[in-house]
N, C-alpha and C positions, 0 to 999 in steps of 0.2 A: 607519400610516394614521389610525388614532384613538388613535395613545401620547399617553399626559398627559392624557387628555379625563377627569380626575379627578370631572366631574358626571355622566359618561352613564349613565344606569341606564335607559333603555330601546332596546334596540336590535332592536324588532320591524321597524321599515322595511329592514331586512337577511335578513329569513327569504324572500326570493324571489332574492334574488343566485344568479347563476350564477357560481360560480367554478368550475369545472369547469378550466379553463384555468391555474391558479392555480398557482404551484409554490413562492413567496415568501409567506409568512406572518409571517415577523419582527417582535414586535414590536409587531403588529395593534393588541394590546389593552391593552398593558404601558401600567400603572400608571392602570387602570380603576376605580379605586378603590372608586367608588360602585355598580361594575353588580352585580349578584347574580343577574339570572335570564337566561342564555346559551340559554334554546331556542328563540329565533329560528335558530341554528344548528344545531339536530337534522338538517335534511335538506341540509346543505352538502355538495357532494361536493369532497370536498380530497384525490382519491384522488392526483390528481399534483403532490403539495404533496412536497416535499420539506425546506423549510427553516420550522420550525414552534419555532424557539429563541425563548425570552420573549414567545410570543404571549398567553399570560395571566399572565404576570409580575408580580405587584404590583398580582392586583386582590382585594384584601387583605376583600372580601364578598361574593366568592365562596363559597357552601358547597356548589351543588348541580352536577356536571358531569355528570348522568344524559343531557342530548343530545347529548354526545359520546361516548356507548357504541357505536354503529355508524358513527362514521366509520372510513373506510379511509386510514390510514397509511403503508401496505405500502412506498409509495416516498420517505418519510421519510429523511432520514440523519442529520436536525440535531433534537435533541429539547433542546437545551442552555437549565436556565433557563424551559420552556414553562410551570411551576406554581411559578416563584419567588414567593418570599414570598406565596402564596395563604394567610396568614395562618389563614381561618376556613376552609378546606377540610380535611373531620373524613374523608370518605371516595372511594377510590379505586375502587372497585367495577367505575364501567363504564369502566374501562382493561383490567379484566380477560383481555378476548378481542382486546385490541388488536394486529397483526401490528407487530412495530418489527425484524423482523428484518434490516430496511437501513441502519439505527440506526446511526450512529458516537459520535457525541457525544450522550452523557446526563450532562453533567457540568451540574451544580445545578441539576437538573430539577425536584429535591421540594423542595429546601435553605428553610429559613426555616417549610416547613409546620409550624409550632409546635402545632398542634391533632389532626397526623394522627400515631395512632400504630401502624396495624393495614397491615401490606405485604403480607399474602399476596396480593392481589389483582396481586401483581408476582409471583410463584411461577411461571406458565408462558411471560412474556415468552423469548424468543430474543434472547439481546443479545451473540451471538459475534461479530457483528461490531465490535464496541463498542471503542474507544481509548482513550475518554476517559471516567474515570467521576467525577474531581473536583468535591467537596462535593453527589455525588446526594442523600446524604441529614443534609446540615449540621442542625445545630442541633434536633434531632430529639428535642427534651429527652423527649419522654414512651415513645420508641420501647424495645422492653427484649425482641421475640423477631424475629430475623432472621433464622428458617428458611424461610421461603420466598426466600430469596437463595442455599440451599444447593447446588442445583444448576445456578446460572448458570453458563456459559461466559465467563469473562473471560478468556480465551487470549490475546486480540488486544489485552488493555488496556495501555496506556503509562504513562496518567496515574490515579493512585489518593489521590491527596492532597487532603485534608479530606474523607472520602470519609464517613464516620460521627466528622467530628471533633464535640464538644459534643454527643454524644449520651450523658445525663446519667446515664439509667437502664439504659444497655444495661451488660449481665456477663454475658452469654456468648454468645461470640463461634465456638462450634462450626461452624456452620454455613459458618464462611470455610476449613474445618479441610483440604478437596479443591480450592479453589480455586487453579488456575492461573497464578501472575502473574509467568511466568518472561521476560513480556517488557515486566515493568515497570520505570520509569525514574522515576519519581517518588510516592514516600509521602510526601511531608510533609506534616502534619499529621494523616493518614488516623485515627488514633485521640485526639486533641486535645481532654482536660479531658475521654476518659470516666471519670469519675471514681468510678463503680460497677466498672469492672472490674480485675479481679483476677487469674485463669486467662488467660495466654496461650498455652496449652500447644498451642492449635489452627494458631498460627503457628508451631511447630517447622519444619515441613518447608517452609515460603515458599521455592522458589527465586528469589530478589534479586538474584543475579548479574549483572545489566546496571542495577540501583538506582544511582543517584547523587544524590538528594538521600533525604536523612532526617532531614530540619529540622522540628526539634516531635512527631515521633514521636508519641511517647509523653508527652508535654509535660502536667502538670497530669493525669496518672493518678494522683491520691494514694492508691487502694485498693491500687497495684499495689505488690507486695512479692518475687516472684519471676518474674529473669528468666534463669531456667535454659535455658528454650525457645529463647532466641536465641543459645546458645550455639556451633550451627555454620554461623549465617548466615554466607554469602559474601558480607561488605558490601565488598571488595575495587574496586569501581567507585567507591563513594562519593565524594562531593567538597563533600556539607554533610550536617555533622551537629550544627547551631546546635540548643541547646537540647532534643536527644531527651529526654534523661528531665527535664527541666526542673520542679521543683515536685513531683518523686515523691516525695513527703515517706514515705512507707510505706516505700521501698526502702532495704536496709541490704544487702545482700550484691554486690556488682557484679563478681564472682572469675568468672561466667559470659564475659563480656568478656575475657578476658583475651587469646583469639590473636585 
């Protein structure tokens, strides 16, 4: 509706809209570039919004999303891309208490947030029903504690690829150590140029068994020196393994690999 409107920085003639009706959001605002103050939309009721993918996509001065801390989500499924490349958004706060537990798709939801480094404010999201979690949190150079991701339910996830790829400062990766991803079919890139990390020990037990890609893996891990952990993956599906350890300039032992 307003994508590419790359001058609008005031959009108070919209704080009286009834969308109430409203179930497409797509897109809305992607590539807003100039807007920065969104509470014309504090009392928007977008409770039966269901498709909410790159609605503020690319609007790269954004910093404050505090009037979207009470809207109701609940019948959500598509969050894919909603806070792409919001370049200047430092905090996620009022997400908080957000219901996404209809949520299928959160793939590059946060990806590009280059300024945002603090996730707890994602700690009690429900995202079991979730499939798709590719490149949620890309490029995330300054990110480096992901316990509040410790007890999400990815059960249902498929797709995990670039999922914390380019996340520059993250080394340790414990909190992925319970996670479920025995019905996943694609990692590639999911750890791509973290180039701080070291310990993989918390992916020991990954059931893989239905994986078939694992293209870039581990690609440009240079800190990474043992990978003993992977030693009884079931990558037995597999069908790309282009450049997994690609640029592990650290790693000298590869006897792990061997069955």
């Amino acid at each position: 509706m307003f994508s590419g409107c790359s001058s609008l920085n005031d959009i108070n003639p919209l704080a009286n809209w009834n969308v109430s009706n409203g179930t497409n959001f797509e897109s809305m605002f992607s590539g807003c570039s100039s807007l920065n103050d969104i509470k014309p939309l504090e009392n928007w009721n977008v409770s039966n919004g269901t498709d909410f993918s790159g609605m503020f996509s690319e609007c790269s001065s954004m910093i404050n999303i505090k009037p979207l801390e009470n809207w109701n989500v609940s019948n959500g499924t598509n969050f894919s891309g909603m806070f792409y490349k919001c370049s200047s958004l430092n905090d996620i706060n009022p997400l908080e208490n957000w219901n996404v537990s209809s949520g299928t798709d959160f793939s590059w939801m946060f990806s590009e947030c280059s300024t945002l480094n603090d996730i707890k404010p994602l700690e009690k999201w429900k995202v079991s029903n979730g499939t798709n979690f590719s490149g949620m949190f890309y490029k995330f150079s300054a990110l480096n504690d992901i316990n509040p991701l410790e007890n999400w339910n990815v059960s249902n996830g498929t797709d995990f690829s670039w999922m914390f790829s380019e996340c520059s400062t993250l080394n340790d990766i414990k909190p992925l150590e319970k996670w479920k991803v025995s019905n996943g079919t694609n990692f590639s890139w999911i750890f791509s140029e973290c180039s701080s990390m070291i310990d993989i020990k918390p992916l020991e037990n990954w059931n893989l068994s239905k994986g078939t890609n694992f293209e870039r893996m581990f690609n440009e891990c240079s800190s990474l020196n043992d990978i003993k952990p992977l030693e009884n993956w079931d990558v037995s599906n597999g069908t790309n393994f282009e450049s997994m350890f690609d640029k592990c300039s650290s790693l000298n032992d590869i006897k792990p690999l061997e069955n």
